[in-house]
Backbone as CSV, one residue per row, in Angstrom:
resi,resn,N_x,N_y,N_z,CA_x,CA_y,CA_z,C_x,C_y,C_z
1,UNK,108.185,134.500,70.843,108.769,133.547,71.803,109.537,132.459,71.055
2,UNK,110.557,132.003,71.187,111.344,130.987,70.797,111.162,129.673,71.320
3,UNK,110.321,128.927,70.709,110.053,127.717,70.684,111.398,126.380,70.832
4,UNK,112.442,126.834,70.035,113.287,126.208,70.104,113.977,125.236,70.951
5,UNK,113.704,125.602,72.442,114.000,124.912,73.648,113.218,123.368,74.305
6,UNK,111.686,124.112,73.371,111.163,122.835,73.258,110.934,121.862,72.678
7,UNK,111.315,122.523,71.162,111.245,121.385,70.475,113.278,120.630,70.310
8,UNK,113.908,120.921,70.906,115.174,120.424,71.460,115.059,119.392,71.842
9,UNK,114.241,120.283,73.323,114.275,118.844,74.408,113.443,117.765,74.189
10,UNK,112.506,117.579,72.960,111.699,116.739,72.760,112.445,115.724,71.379
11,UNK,113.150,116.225,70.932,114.117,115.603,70.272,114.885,115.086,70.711
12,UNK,115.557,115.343,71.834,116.605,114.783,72.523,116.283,113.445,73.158
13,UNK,114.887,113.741,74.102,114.348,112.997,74.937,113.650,111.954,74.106
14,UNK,113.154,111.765,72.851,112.668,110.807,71.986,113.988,110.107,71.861
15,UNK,114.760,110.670,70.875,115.699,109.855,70.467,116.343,109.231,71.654
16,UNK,117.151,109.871,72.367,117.757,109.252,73.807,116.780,107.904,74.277
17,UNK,115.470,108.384,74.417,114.682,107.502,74.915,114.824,105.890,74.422
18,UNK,114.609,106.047,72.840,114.901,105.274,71.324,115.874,104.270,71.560
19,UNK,116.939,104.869,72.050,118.500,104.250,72.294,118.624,103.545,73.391
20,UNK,118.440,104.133,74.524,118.300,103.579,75.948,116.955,102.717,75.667
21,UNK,116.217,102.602,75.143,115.176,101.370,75.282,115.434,100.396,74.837
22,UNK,116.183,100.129,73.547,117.009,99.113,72.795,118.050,98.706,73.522
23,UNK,119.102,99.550,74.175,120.322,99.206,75.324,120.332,98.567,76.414
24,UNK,119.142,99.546,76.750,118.796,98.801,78.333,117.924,97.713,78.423
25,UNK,117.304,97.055,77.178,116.412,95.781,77.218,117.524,94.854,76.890
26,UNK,118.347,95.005,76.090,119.181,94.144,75.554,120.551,93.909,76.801
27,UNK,121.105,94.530,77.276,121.954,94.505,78.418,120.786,93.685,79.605
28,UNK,119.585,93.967,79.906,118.855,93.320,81.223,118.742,92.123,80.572
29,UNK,118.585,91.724,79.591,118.037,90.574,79.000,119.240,89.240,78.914
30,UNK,120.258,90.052,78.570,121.581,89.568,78.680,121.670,88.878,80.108
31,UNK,121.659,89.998,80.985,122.113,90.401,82.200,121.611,88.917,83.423
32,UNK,119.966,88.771,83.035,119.312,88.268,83.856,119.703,86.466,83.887
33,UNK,120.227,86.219,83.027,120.594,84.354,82.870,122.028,84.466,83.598
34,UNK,122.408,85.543,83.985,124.302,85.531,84.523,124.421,85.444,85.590
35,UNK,124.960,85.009,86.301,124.976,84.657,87.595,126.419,85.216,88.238
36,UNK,127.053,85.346,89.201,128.484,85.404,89.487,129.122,87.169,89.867
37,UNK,129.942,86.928,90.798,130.811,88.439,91.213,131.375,89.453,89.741
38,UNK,131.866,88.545,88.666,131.710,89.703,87.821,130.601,90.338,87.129
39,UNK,129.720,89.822,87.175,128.688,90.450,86.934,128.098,91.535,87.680
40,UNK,127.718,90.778,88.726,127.805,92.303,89.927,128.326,93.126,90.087
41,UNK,129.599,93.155,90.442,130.666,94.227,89.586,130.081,95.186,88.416
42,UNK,129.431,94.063,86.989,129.127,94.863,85.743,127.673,95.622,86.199
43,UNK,127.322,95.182,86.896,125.558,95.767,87.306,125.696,97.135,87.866
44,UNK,127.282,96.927,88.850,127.847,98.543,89.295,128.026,99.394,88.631
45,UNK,128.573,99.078,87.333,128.998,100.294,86.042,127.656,100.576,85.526
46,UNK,126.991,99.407,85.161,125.786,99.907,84.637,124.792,101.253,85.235
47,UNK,125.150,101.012,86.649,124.095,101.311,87.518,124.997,103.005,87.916
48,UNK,126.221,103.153,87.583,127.220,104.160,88.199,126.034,105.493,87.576
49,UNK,126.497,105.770,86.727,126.043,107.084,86.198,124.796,107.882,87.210
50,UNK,123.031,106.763,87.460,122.478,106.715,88.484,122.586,107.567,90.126
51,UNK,123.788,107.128,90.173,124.385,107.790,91.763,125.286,108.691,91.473
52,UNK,125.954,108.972,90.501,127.016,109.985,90.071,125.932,111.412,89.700
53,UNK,126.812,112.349,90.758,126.283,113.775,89.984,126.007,114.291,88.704
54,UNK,125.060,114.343,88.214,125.100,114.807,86.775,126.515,115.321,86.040
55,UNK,126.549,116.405,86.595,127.940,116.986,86.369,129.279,116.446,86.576
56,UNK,129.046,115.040,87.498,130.190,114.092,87.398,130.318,113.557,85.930
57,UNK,129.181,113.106,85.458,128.486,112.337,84.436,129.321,113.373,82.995
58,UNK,128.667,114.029,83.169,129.015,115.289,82.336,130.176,115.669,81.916
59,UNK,131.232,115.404,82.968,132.551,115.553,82.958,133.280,114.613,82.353
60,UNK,133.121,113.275,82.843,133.507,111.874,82.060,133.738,111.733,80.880
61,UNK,132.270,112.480,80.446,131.741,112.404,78.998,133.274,113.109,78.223
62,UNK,132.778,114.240,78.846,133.530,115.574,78.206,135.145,114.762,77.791
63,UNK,135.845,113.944,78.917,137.141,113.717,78.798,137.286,112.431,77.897
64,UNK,136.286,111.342,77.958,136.095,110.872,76.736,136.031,110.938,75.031
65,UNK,135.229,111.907,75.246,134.934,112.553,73.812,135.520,113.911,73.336
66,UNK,135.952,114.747,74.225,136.779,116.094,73.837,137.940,115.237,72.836
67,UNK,138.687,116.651,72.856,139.807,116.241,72.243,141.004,115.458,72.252
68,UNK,141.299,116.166,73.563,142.477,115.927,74.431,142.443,114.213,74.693
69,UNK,141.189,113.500,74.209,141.633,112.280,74.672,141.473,111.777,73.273
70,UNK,142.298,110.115,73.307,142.612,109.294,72.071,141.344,109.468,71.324
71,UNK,140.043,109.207,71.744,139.286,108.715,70.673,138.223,109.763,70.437
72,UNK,138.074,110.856,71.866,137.748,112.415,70.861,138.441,112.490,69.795
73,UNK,139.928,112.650,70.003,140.578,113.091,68.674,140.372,112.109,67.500
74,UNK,140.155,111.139,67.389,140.161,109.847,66.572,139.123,110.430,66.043
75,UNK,137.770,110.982,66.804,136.423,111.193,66.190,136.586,112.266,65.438
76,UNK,137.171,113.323,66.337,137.375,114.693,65.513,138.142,114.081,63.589
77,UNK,139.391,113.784,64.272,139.534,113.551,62.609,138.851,112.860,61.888
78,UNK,137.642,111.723,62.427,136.317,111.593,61.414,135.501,112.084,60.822
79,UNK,135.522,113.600,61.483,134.817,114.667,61.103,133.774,114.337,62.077
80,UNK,134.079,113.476,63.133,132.523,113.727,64.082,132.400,114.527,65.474
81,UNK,132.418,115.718,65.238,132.306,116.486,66.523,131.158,116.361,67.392
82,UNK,130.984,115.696,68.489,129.990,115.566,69.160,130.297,116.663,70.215
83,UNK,131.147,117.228,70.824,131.303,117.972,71.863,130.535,119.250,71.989
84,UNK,129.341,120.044,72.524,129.206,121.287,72.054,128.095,120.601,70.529
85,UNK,127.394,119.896,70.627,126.395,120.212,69.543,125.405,119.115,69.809
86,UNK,124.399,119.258,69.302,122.776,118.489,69.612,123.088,117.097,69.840
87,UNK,124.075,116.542,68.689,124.231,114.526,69.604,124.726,114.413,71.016
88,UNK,125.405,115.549,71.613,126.000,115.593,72.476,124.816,115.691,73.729
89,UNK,123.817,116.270,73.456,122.386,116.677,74.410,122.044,115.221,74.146
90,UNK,122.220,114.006,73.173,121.287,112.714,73.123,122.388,112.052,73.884
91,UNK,123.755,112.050,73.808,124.618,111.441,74.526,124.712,111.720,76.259
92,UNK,124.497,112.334,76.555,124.365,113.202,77.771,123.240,112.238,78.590
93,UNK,122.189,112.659,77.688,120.569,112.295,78.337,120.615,110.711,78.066
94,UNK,121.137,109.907,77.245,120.946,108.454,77.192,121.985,107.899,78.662
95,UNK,123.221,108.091,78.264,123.984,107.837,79.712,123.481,107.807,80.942
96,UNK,122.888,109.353,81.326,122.133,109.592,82.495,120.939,108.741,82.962
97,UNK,120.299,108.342,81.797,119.104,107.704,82.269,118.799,106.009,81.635
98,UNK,120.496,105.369,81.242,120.012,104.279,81.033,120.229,103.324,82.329
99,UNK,120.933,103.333,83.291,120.727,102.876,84.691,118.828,102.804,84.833
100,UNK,118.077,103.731,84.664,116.450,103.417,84.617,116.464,102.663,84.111
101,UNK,116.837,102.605,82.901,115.926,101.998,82.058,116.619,100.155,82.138
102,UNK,117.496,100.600,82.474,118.095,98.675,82.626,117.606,98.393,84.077
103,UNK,116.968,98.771,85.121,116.477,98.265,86.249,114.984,98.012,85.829
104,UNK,114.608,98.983,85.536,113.189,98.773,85.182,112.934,97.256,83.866
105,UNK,113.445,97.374,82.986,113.860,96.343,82.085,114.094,94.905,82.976
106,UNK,115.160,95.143,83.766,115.627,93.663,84.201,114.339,93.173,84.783
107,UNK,113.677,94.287,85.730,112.304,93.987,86.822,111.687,93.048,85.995
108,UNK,111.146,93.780,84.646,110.407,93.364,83.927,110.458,92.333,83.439
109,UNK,111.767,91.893,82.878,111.697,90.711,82.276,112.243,89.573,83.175
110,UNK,112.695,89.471,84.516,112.439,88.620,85.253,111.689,88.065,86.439
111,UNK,110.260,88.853,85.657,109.035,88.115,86.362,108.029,87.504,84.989
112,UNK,108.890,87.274,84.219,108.697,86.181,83.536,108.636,84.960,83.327
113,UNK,108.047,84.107,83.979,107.929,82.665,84.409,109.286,81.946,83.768
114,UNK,110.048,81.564,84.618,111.096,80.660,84.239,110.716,79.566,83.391
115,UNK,109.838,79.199,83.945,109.249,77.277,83.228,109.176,77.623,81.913
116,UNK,108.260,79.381,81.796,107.988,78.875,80.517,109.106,78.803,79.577
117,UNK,110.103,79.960,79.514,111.506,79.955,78.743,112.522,78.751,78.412
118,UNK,112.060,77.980,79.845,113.004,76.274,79.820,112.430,76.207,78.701
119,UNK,110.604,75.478,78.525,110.006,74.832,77.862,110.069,75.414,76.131
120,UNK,110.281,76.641,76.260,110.648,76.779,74.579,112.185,76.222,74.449
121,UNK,113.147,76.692,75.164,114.399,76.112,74.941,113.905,74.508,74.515
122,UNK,113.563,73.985,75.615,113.220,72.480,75.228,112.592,71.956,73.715
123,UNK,111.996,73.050,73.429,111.267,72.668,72.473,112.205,73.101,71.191
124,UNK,113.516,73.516,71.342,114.407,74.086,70.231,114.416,75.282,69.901
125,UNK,113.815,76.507,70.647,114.058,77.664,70.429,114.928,78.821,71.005
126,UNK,115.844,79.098,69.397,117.060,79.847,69.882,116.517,81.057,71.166
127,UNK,118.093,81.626,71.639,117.567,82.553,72.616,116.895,83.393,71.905
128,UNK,117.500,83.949,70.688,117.107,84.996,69.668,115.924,85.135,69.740
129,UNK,115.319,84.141,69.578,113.604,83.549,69.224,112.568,84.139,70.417
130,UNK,113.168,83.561,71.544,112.675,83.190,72.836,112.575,84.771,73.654
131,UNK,113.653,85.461,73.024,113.645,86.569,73.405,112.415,87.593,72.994
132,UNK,112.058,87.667,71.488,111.383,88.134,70.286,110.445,87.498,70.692
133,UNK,109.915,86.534,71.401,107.905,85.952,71.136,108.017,85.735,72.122
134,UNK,108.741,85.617,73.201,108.409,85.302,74.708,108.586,86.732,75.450
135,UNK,109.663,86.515,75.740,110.435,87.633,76.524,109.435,89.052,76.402
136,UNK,110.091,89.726,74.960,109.422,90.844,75.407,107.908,90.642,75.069
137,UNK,107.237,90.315,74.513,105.864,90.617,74.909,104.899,90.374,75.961
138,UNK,105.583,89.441,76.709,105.245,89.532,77.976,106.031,90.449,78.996
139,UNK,106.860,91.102,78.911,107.593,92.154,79.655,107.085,93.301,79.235
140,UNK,106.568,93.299,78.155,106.006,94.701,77.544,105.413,96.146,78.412
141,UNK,103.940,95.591,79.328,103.843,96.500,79.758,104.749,97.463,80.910
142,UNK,106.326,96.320,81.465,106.981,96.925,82.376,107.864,97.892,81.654
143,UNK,108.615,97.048,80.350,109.500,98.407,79.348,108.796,99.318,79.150
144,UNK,107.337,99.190,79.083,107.072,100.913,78.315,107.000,101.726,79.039
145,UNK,107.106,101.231,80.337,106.787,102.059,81.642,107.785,102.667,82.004
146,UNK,109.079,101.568,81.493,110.422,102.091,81.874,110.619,103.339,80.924
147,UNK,110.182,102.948,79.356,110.345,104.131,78.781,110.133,105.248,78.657
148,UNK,108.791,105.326,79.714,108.023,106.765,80.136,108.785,107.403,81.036
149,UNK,109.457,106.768,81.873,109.928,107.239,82.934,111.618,107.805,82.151
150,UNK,111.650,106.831,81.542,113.166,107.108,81.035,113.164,108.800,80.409
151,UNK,111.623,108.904,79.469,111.686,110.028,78.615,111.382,111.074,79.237
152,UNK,110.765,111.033,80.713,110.447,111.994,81.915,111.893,112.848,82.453
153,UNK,112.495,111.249,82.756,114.166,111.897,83.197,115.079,112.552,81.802
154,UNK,114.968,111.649,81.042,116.251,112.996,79.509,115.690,114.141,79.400
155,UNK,114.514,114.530,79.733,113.589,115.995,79.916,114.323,116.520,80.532
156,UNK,114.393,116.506,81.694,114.972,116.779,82.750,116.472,117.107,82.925
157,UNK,117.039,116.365,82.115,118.529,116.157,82.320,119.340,117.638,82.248
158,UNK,119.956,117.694,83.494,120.797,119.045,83.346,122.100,119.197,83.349
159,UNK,122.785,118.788,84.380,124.460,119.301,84.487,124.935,118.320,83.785
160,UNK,124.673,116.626,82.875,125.598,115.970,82.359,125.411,117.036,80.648
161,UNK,124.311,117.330,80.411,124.280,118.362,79.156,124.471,119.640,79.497
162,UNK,124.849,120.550,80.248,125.633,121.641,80.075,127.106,121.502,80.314
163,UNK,127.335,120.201,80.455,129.120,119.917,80.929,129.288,119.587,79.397
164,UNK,128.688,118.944,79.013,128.918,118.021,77.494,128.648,118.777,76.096
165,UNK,127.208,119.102,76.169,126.738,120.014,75.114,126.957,121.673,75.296
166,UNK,126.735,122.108,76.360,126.927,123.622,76.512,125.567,124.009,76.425
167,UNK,125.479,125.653,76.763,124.294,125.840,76.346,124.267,126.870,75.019
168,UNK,123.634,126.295,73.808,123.848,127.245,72.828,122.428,127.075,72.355
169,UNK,122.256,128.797,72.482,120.454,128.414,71.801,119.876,128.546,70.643
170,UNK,119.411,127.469,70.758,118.611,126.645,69.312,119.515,126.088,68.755
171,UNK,120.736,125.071,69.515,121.895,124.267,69.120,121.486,122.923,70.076
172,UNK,121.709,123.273,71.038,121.754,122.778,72.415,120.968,122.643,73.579
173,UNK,120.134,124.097,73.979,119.443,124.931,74.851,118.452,124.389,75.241
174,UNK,118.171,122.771,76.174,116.995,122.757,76.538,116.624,123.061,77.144
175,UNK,115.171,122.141,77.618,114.525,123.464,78.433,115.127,123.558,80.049
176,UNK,115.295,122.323,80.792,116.599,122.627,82.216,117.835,123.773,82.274
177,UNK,118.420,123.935,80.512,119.178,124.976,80.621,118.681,126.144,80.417
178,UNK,117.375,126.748,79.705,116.475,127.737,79.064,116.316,127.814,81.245
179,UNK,115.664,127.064,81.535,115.320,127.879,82.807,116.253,128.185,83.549
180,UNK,117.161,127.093,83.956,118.420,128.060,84.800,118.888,129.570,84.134
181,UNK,118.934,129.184,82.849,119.542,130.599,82.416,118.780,132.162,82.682
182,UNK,117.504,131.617,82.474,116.440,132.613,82.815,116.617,133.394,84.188
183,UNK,116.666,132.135,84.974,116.771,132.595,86.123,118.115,133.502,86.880
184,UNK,119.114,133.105,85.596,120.510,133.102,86.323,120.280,134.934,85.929
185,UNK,119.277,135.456,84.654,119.890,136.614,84.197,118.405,137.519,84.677
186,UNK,117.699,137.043,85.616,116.493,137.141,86.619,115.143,137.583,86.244
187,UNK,115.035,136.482,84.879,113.826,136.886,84.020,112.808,135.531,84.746
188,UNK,111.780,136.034,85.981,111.297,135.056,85.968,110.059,134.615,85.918
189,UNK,109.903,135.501,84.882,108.692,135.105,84.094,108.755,134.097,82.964
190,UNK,109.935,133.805,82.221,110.442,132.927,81.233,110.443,131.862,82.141
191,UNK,111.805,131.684,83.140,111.850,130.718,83.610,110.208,129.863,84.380
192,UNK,109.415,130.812,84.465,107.973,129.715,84.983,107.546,129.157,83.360
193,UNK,107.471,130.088,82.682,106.958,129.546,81.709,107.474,128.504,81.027
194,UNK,108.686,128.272,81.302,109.816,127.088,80.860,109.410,126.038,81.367
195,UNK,108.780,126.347,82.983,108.646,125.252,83.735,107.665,124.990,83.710
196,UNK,106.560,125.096,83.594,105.325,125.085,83.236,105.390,124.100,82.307
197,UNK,105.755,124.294,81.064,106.165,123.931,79.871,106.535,122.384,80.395
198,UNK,107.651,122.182,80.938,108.353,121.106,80.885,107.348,120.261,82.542
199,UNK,106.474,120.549,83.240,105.862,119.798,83.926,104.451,119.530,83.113
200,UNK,103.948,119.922,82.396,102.934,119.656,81.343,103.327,118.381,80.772
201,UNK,104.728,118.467,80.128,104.933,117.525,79.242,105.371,116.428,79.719
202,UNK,105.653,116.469,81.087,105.794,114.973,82.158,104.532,114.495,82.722
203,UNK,103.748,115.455,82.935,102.459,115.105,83.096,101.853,114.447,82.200
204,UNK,101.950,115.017,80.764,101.449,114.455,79.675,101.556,113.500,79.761
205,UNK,103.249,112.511,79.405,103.425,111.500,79.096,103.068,110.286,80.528
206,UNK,103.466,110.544,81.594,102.739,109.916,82.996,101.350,109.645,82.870
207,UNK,100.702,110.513,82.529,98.991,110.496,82.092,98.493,109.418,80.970
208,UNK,99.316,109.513,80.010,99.594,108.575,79.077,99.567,106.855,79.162
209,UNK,100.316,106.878,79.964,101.125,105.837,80.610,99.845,105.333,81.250
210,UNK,99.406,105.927,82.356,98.256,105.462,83.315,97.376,105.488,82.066
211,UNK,96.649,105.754,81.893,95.732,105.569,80.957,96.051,104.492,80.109
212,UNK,96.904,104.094,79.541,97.484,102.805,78.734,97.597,101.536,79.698
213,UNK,98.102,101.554,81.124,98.030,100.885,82.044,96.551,100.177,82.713
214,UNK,95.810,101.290,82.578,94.530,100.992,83.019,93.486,100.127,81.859
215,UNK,93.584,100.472,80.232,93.235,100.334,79.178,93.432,98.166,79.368
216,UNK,94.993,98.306,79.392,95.506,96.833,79.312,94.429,95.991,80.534
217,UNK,94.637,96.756,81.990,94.201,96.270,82.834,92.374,95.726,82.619
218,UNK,91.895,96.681,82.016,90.566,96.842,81.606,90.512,95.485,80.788
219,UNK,91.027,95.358,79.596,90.975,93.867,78.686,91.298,92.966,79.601
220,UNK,92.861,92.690,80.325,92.556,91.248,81.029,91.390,91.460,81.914
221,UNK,90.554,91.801,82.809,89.334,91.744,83.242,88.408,90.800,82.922
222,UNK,88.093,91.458,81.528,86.984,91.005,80.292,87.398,89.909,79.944
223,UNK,88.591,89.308,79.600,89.278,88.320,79.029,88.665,87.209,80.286
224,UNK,89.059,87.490,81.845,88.929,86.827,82.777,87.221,86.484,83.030
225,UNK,86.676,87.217,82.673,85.383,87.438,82.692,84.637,86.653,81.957
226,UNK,85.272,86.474,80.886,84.535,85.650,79.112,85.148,84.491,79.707
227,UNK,86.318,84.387,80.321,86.750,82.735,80.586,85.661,81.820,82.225
């Protein structure tokens, strides 16, 4: 059996995950002190990909980064072909699912007590700072949540990575494309086992999650308890 599909999509979905968790904390974080119609506006782009068909998504990509446009070709003569090969499955899956991860992010970090953020400002601390010892560690348990969910959906991700990456196996081939294909050539015994495969490993990480959720919940208790 060729393993390959899974250990793809678990590469993809880490790293993607990796990227979009750094992007989408840093854009919400940005995001949340701005006030005003262009911004809203920017919350729309952010948020586009979200409501766009995968395969809309997919397509974009493609005309971006192919050839035929300025800065595909710019890349190509860098020697960086992303079109049709594995960055292209992390490019695909980060796009698609950083709209999550910047809603979930923003949630998070603006139920963060205002007062307290004045009161470090007041007290002379850059945003930089305020961001790094305030911000996220008290937003913490909402990003990681975002990130579970984020790494649930790049699993998942299908028509923006067969528009972008293709399906080439043990290049490309995750497991959303391993099962359509299965199915398309009416092996469907692969395709359960694909799927099987890939609801295990959402389960996994969801299971994860709750269990880490409950763990935290468990200490403040005790904490409340000793006080």
């Amino acid at each position: 059996m060729d393993f390959s599909p899974i250990l793809l999509s678990l590469e993809t979905s880490v790293v993607a995950t990796a990227v979009v968790a750094i992007a989408g904390t840093v854009a919400a974080a940005w995001r949340i002190r701005r006030r005003g119609l262009a911004f809203e506006l920017l919350d729309g782009l952010f948020l586009l990909p979200l409501v766009l068909p995968p395969t809309v998504v997919g397509f974009l990509l493609l005309l971006v980064l192919g050839r035929a446009n300025w800065l595909g070709s710019l890349l190509y003569d860098w020697g960086l072909r992303l079109v049709f090969s594995w960055p292209a499955t992390v490019i695909a899956a980060a796009v698609t699912t950083f709209p999550l991860m910047y809603m979930t992010g923003r949630a998070a970090l603006e139920q963060v007590d205002a007062p307290l953020l004045e009161a470090a400002r007041t007290l002379g601390a850059g945003e930089a700072r305020i961001f790094r010892e305030i911000l996220l560690p008290l937003a913490w348990p909402g990003l990681a949540a975002g990130m579970v969910l984020t790494f649930a959906r790049a699993l998942g991700d299908f028509g923006a990575t067969l528009i972008l990456a293709g399906n080439i196996p043990g290049k490309t081939q995750t497991l959303p494309l391993a099962i359509f294909f299965a199915v398309e050539a009416g092996d469907t015994g692969e395709a359960v086992r694909w799927s099987l495969v890939t609801v295990g490993i959402s389960l996994a990480a969801l299971g994860a999650l709750n269990l880490w959720t409950r763990h935290r919940r468990g200490l403040a208790m005790r904490v409340v308890q000793q006080d």
